[in-house]
C-alpha positions as CSV (number, residue, x, y, z in Angstrom):
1,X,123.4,-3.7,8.0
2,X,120.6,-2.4,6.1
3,X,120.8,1.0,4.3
4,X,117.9,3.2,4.5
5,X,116.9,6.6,2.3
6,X,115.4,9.6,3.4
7,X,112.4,10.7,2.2
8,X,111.7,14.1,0.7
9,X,109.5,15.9,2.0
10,X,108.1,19.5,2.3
11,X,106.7,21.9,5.0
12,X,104.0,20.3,6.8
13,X,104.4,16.8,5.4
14,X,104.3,13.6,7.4
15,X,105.4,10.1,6.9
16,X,102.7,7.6,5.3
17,X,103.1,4.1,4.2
18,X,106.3,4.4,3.3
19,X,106.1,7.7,1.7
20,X,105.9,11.4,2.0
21,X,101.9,12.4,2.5
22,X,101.2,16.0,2.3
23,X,98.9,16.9,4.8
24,X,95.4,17.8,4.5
25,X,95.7,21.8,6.2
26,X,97.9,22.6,3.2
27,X,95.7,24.5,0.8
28,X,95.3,22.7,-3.2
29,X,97.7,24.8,-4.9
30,X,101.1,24.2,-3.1
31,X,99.7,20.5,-2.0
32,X,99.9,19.7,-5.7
33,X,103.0,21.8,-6.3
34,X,104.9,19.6,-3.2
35,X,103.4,16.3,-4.4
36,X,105.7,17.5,-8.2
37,X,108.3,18.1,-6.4
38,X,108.3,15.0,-4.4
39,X,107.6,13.0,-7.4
40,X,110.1,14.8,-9.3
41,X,113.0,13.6,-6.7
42,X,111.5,10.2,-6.4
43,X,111.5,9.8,-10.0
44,X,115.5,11.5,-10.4
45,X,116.5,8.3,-7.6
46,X,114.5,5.6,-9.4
47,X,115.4,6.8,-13.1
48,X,111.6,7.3,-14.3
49,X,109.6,9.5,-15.1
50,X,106.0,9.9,-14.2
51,X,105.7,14.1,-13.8
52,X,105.4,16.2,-16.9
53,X,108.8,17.5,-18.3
54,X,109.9,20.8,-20.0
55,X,109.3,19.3,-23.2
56,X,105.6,18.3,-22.1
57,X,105.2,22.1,-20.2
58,X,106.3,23.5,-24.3
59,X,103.3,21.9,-25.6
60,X,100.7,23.3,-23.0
61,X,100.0,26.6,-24.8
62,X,99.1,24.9,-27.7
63,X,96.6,22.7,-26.4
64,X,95.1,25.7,-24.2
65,X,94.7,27.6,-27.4
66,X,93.1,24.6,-29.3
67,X,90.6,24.3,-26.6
68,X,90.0,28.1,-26.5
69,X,89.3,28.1,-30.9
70,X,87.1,24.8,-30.2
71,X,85.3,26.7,-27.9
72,X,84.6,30.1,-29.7
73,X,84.2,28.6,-33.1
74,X,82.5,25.5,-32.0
75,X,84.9,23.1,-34.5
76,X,87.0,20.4,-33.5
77,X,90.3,21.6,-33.4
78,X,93.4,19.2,-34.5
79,X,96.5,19.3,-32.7
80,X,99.7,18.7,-34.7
């Protein structure tokens, strides 16, 4: 007997190639938000881990603010 998984999926999803496609009538932001999640539970069954952690999230601000002095004092900024 072979054993099958179910997908995850989200509102408005469908089944393609063997994955979970979000479809096209779902607008950018909660597209992209789905696709995390659905990468997020594929990557908690497999045991990798290709979406952005907590850890990666912390170190957002610091690159946002780096840009943001790059841009207003046009010097590269170093990020530590």
């Amino acid at each position: 007997m072979q054993r099958s998984t179910i997908g995850v999926g989200i509102i408005g999803a469908s089944r393609d190639k063997g994955g979970w496609a979000v479809t096209a009538h779902i607008p950018a932001l909660p597209r992209n938000v789905g696709n995390l999640y659905a990468q997020f539970a594929k990557d908690s069954r497999e045991g990798t881990q290709f979406v952005p952690d907590f850890v990666e999230a912390t170190k957002r601000p610091a690159l946002i603010d780096a840009i943001q002095l790059a841009s207003d004092s046009g010097t590269r900024q170093v990020l530590g």
